[in-house]
N, C-alpha and C positions, 0 to 999 in steps of 0.2 A: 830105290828099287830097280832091280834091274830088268829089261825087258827081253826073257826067253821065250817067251812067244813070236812065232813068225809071223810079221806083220803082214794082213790084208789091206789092199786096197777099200777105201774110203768109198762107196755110192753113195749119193745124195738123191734120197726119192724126194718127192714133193713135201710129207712129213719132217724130213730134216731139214729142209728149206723153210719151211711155214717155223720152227722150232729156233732157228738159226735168228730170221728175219727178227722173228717176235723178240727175242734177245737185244739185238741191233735198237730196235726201235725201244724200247724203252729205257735204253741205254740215252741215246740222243735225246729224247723227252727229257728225261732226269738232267741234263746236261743242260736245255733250253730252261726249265723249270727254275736250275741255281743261278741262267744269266737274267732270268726274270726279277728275282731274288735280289739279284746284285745291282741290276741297274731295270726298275720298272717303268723307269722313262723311255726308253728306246720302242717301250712297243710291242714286246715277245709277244709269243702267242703259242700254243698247241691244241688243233682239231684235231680231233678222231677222223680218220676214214678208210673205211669198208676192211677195219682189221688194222689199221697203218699208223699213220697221223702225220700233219704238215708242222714242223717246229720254224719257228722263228727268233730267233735268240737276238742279235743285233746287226746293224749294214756286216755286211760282206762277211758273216760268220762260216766259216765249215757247218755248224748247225743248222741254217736253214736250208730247209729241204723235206721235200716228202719221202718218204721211206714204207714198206711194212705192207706193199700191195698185194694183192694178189692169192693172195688164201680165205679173205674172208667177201668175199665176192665182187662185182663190179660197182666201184665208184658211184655212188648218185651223182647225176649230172649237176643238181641242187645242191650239193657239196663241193663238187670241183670250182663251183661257181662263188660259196664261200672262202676256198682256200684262195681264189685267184685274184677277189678284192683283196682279201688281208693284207696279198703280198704286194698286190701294185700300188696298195694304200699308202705302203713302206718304200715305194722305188723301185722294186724288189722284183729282178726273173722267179718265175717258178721251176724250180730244179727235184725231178722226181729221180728215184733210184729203184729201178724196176729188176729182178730177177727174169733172169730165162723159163722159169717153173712158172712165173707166175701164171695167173688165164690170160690167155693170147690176145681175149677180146678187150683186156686195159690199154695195152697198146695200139690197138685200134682206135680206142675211145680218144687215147690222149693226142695221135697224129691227129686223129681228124678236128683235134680243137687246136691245131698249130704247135703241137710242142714237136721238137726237132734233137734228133738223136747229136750229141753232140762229144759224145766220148763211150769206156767202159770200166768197170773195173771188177778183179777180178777174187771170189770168196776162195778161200783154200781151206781144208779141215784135216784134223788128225785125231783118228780111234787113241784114246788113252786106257782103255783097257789092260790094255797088255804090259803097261806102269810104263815108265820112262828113267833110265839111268842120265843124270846131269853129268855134263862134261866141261870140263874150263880147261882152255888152250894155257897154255903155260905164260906164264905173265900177267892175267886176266884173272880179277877178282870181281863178280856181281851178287851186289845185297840188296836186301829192301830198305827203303831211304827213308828216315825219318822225318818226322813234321820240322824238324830245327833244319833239314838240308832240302826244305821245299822250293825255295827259291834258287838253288844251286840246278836243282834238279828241272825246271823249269826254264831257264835260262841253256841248258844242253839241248831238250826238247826242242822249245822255239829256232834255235839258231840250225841245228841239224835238218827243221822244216824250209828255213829259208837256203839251206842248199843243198837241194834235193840229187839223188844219185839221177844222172844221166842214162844212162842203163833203160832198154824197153823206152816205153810208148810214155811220151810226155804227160803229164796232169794238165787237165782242161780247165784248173783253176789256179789261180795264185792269190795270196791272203797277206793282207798287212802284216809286220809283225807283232802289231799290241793285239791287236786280233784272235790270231793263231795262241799268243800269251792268254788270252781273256778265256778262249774256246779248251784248251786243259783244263788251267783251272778251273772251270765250272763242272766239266766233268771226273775230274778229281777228287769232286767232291760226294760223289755218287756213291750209294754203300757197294762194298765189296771192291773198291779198289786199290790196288796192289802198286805202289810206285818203287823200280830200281834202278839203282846205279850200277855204272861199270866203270871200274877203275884199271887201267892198264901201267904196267910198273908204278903203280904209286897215284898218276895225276888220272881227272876225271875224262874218261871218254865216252861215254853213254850214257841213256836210260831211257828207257820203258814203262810200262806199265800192261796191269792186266786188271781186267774184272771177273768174277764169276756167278754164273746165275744161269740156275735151270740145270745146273751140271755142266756148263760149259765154258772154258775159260777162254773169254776175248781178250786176244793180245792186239793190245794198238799202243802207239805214240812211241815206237822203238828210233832212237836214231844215234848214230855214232857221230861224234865230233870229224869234220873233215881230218884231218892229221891225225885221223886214228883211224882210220876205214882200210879196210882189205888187211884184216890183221883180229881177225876172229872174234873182234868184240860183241859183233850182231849175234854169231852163231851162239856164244858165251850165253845170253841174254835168252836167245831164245831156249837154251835151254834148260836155261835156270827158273823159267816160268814155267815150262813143262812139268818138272818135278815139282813144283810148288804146285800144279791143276792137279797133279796125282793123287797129291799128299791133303788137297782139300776133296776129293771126291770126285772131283769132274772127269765125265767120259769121252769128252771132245772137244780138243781146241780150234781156234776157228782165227783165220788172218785174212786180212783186206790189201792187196794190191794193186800198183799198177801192171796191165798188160807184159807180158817180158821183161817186171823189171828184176834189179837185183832183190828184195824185199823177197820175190816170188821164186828166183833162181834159189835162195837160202832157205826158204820155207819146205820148197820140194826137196831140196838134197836132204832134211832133216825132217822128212818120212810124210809132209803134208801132201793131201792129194788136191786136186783142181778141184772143187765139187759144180760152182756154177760162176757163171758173169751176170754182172748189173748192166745192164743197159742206161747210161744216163742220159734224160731228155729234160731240154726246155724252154720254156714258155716264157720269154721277153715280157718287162713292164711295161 
């Protein structure tokens, strides 16, 4: 479909945010939920809070973390108090991800029990309304990957995390690599997701994925093989997922970056707008 409509700018009122958030977080639950599944020795766990919930998947998972605050009112102290055994029961900082929209007075709540701002990162959204024309750079083939080419596909994933583009404000975390391997696959597993390849003259240089839900398609886990990068495969990707959120329903797509990286340079040239930042804060075992 091609898109003749003149695109407007993206606002993010609090509603799009609370709509956004709510997506995110039960995206990550589902994701904790199949590392519970898989391995119910390690400990998982998911509490509810105030709208949110604290996932725990396994040591040093991207999964654990509280997420989801801020729209359904402030934290019981009685709860914080739950989530912050869990995790120190586990070795475990408590790592929350808090929105700018959220109410002001969570982050109040959270300084004054010692958690400490320690990075950001940064939500971007795109109106789908107006459809989306797919574009592929010449040489650049991206499909959706089958259950026979999951481990190909997992193996681009993982390695493209372990060498992350330079580009903007560093990540305040780094993750083993069986880890980072375990934390896909569990959310891979989640309904409504979309895993693709991108192949460049022929050999494999990327892949991605997307989920959708609520009418929104979440694009995460995109990465280009180093020896393939600055050569259109990200843009290829991204916007062969766009046509696919069109063609399923979805009215807005939604990416997670770091601050000034390339991730967010790519998203904005191809029509995303900034809508808000996460504040990341935390709380040492």
């Amino acid at each position: 479909m091609v898109n003749l409509a003149p695109r407007q700018s993206l606002f993010c009122d609090i509603a799009l945010a609370e709509r956004i958030e709510r997506a995110e977080t039960e995206f990550i639950v589902k994701g904790s939920e199949a590392a519970l599944r898989r391995r119910p020795e390690t400990g998982g766990f998911v509490i509810p809070v105030a709208g949110g919930a604290a996932s725990y998947a396994e040591p040093d998972s991207p999964l654990d973390k509280v997420l989801g605050l801020g729209f359904g009112g402030v934290p019981d102290t009685a709860v914080l108090d739950e989530v912050e055994r869990a995790f120190a029961a586990r070795g475990a900082p408590v790592q929350v991800e808090l929105t700018h929209l959220a109410d002001p007075a969570i982050g109040a709540l959270l300084t004054g029990r010692g958690y400490r701002l320690v990075s950001f990162e940064n939500v971007l959204g795109r109106d789908l309304t107006g459809g989306h024309e797919r574009v592929t750079p010449p040489g650049v083939e991206v499909r959706l990957s089958g259950d026979d080419e999951f481990e190909p596909w997992l193996d681009v994933v993982v390695d493209g995390f372990a060498h992350p583009d330079t580009q903007g404000v560093p990540s305040h975390e780094e993750f083993p690599r069986e880890v980072i391997g375990n934390a896909v696959r569990d959310l891979s597993t989640v309904a409504n997701v979309h895993r693709y390849l991108a192949l460049r003259d022929g050999t494999l240089a990327g892949a991605a994925s997307m989920r959708t839900s609520d009418g929104i398609a979440q694009l995460a886990g995109a990465t280009t093989a180093p020896t393939h990068r600055r050569r259109g495969v990200q843009t290829a990707m991204l916007s062969a997922r766009l046509a696919d959120a069109v063609a399923a329903g979805c009215d807005l797509a939604v990416i997670t970056t770091q601050p000034g990286s390339k991730s967010q340079q790519n998203a904005q040239r191809s029509g995303f707008d900034l809508l808000y930042t996460r504040a990341i804060l935390v709380k040492a075992a």
